[in-house]
C-alpha positions in Angstrom: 26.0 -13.5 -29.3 27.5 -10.5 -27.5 25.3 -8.8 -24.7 24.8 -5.0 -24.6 26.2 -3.1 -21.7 22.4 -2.0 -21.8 20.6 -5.5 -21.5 22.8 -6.1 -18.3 21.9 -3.0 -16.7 18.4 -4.0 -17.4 18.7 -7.5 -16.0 20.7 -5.9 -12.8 17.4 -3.9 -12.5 14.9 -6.4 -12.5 17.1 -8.4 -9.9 16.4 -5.2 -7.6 12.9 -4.5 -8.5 10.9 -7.0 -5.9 12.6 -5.6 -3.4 12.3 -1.9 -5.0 8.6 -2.7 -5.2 8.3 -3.8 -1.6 9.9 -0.7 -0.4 7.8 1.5 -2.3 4.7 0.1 -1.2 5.4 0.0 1.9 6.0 4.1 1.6 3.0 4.6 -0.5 0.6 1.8 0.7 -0.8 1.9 -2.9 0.7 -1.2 -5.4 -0.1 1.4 -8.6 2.0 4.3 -7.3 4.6 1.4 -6.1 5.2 0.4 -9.4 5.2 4.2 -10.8 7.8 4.7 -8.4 10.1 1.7 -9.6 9.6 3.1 -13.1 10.9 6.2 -12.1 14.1 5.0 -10.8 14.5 3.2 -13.9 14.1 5.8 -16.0 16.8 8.0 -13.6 18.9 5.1 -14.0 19.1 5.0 -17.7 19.8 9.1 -17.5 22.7 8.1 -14.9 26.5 7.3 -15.7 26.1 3.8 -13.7 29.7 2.6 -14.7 30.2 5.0 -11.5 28.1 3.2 -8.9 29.6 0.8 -7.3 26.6 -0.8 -5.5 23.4 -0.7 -7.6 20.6 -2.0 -5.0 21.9 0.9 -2.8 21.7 3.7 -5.1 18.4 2.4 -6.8 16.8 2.2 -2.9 17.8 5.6 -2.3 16.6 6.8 -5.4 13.2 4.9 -4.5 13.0 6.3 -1.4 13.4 10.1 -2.6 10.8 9.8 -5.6 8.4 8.3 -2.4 8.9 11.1 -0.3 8.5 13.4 -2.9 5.0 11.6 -3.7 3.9 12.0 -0.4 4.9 15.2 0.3 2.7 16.1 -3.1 0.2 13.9 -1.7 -0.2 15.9 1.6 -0.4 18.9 -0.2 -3.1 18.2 -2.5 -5.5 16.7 0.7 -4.9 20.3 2.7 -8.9 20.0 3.0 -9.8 16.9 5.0 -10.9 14.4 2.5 -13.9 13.1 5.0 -15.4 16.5 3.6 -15.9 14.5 0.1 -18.3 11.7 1.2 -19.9 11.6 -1.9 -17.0 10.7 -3.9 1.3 -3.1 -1.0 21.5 1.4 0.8 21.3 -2.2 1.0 20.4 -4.4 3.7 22.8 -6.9 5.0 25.2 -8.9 2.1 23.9 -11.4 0.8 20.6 -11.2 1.7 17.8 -12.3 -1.5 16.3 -9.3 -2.5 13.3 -11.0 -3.6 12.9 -12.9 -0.1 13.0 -9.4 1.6 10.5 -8.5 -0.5 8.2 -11.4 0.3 9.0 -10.7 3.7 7.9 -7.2 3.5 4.6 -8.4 2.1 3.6 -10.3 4.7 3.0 -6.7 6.3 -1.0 -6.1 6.1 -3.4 -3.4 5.4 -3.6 -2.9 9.0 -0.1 -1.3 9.4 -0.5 0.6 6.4 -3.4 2.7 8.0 -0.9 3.4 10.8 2.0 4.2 8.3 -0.4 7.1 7.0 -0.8 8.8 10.4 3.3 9.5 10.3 4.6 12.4 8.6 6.3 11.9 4.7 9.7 11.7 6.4 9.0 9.6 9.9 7.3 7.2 7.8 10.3 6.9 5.0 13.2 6.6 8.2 10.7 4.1 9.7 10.2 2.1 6.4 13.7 2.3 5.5 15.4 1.8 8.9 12.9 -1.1 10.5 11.6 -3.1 7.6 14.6 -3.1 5.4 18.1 -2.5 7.8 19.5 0.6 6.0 21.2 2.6 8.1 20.1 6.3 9.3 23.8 7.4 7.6 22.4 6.2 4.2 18.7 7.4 5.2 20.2 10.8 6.3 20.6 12.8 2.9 17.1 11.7 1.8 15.5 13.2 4.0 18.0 16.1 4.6 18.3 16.1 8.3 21.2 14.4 10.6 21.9 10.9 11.1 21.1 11.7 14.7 17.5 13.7 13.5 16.8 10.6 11.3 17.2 8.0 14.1 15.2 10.3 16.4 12.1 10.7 13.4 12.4 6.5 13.1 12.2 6.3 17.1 8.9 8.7 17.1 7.3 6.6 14.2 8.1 3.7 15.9 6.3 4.7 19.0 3.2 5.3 17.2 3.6 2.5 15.2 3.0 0.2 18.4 1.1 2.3 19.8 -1.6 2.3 17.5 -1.2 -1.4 15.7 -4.7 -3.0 16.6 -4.7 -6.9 16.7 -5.9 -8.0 13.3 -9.0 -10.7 13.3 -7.1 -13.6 11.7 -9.8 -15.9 11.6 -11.4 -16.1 7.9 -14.8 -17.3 9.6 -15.2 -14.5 11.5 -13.6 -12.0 8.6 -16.2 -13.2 6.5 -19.4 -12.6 9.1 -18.6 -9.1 9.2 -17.6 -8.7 5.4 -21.1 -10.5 4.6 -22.8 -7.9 7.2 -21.2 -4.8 5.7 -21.8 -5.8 2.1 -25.5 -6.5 3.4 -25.5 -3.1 4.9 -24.5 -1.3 1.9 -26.5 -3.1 -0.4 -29.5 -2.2 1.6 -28.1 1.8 2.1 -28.0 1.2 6.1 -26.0 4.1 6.8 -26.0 3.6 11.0 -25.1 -0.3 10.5 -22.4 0.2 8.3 -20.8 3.0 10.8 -21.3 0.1 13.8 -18.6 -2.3 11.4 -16.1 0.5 10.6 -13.6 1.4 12.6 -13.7 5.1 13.5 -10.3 5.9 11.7 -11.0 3.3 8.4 -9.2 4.1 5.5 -10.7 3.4 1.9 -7.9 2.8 -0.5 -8.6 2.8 -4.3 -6.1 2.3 -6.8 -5.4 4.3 -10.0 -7.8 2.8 -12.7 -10.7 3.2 -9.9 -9.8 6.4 -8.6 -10.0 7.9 -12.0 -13.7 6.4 -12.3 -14.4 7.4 -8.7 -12.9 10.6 -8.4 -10.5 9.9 -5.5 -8.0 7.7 -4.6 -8.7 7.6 -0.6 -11.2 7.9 2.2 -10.6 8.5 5.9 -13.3 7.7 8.5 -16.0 5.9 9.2 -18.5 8.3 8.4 -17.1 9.2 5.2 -16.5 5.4 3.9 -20.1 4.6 5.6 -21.4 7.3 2.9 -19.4 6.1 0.0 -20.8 2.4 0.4 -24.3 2.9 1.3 -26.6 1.7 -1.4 -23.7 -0.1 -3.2 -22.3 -3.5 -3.8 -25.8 -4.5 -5.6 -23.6 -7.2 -7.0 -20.7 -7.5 -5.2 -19.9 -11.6 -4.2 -18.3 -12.9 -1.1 -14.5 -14.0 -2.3 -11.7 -14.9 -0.6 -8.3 -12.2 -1.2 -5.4 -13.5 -0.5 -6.0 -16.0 2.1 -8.6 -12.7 3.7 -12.6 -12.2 3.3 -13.3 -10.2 0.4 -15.5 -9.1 -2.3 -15.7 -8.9 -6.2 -17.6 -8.0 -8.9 -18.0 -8.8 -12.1 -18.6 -7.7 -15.9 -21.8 -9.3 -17.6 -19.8 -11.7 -18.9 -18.4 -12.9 -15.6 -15.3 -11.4 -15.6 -13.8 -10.1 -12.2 -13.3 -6.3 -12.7 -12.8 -5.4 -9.1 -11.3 -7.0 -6.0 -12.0 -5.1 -2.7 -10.3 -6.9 0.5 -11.0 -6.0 4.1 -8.2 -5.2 6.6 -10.3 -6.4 10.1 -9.4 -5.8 13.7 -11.2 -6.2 17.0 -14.3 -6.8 15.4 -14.3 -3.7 13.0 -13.0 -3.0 9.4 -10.0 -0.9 9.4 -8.8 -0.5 6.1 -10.4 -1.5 3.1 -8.4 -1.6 -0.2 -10.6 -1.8 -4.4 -8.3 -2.9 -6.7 -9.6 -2.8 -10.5 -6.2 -2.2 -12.7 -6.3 -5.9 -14.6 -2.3 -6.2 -14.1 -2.7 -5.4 -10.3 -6.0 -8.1 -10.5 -4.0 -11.1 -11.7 -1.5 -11.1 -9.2 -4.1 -11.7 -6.5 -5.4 -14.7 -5.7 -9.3 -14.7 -5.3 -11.7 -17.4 -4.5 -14.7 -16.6 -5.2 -17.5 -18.3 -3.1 -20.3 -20.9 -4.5 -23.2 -19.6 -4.6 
């Protein structure tokens, strides 16, 4: 049985997509538009004459990053009003690295660098991505974001600043995570608007992916007055579960089913990013524990 020049450029692609993946999430902080994003370099790589491209994983992260870029810059457009005025509404680097071990790697990165990540412009936070968390050079980084090698390296060096200049220590103890998960989710339920705003961090971010954000109307919050809003009176029947290996919550359909995962991202005492997934494909690759009653 032969094997299409076809099938092999698909089975070179899915070698390259954890790490695609990893990079795009890391550039979007959202796993839906992650995966939109690899689908988009696949779908430019089918239109491309790839007999010509003599190193695939480069050419497919470069492509990546470009489609991000372009997402974010959209992105920024579309929230030119601050969105905590709508209350009510995840080339290469060094030879013969495993792609999919970089991309495990990248995921060990948290929600709590993600809210950083979105205070950076489109292009600091694509050189810092790029440059920091996956070793591709500012030559290679360069033409996608259309300045200088030297320009790049000097929007990497200001992200990176920031970057620890705002990280907050992340509360890594599940005991404690889940004493302030079960207080907000007590808080909500019972529509106590000042206690809720005493557990969020000023600068929270609410992250909602794409099957949710079409129910809800939006895809993100920012602030602790505008997430404080969106939560009070909710989570009638939302149950204490562990996210992977973090306090979390779910809820379920009437027949028990787990429609929607929400995990807490918790520093210094106080909730600083909370992410709702409720797209089923994004749902089973999480690993939830749901507590005993």
């Amino acid at each position: 049985m032969t094997v299409s020049s076809d099938d092999l450029l698909a089975e070179r692609f899915e070698r390259c997509r954890p790490r695609l993946r990893a990079v795009a999430y890391r550039m979007l902080g959202s796993r839906t538009e992650a995966d939109d994003a690899v689908q988009e370099a696949w779908l430019r790589l089918t239109r491309t004459d790839h007999g010509e491209l003599d190193n695939l994983d480069a050419w497919l992260t470069t492509v990546v990053g470009r489609i991000c870029l372009d997402m974010l810059r959209s992105r920024d457009h579309r929230r030119e009003e601050p969105i905590d005025d709508r209350p009510s509404e995840p080339a290469a680097s060094g030879d013969g690295a495993d792609p999919e071990q970089e991309a495990l790697l990248a995921d060990s990165v948290g929600l709590a660098l993600l809210v950083v990540l979105d205070t950076l412009t489109p292009a600091e936070r694509l050189a810092f991505v790029l440059h920091d968390m996956f070793a591709i050079s500012f030559d290679e980084i360069a033409p996608i974001v259309g300045r200088s090698p030297a320009a790049t390296r000097q929007l990497a060096s200001r992200a990176r600043r920031r970057v620890q200049g705002a990280a907050a220590t992340p509360d890594v103890d599940v005991a404690r995570q889940r004493e302030i998960v079960d207080a907000f989710l007590a808080a909500s339920r019972g529509g106590e608007f000042d206690t809720l705003l005493t557990l969020l961090d000023p600068d929270v971010v609410l992250r909602a992916d794409a099957v949710l954000a079409r129910h809800e109307g939006t895809s993100a919050l920012r602030g602790s007055r505008a997430v404080a809003a969106y939560f009070s009176g909710r989570a009638q029947t939302a149950a204490p579960a562990v996210i992977d290996g973090a306090a979390g919550a779910v809820v379920r359909t009437p027949a028990g089913k787990i429609w929607l995962a929400v995990s807490f991202s918790i520093a210094n005492g106080r909730i600083i990013a909370i992410e709702a997934v409720a797209d089923p494909d994004q749902l089973r690759e999480l690993e939830i524990q749901v507590a005993s009653a």
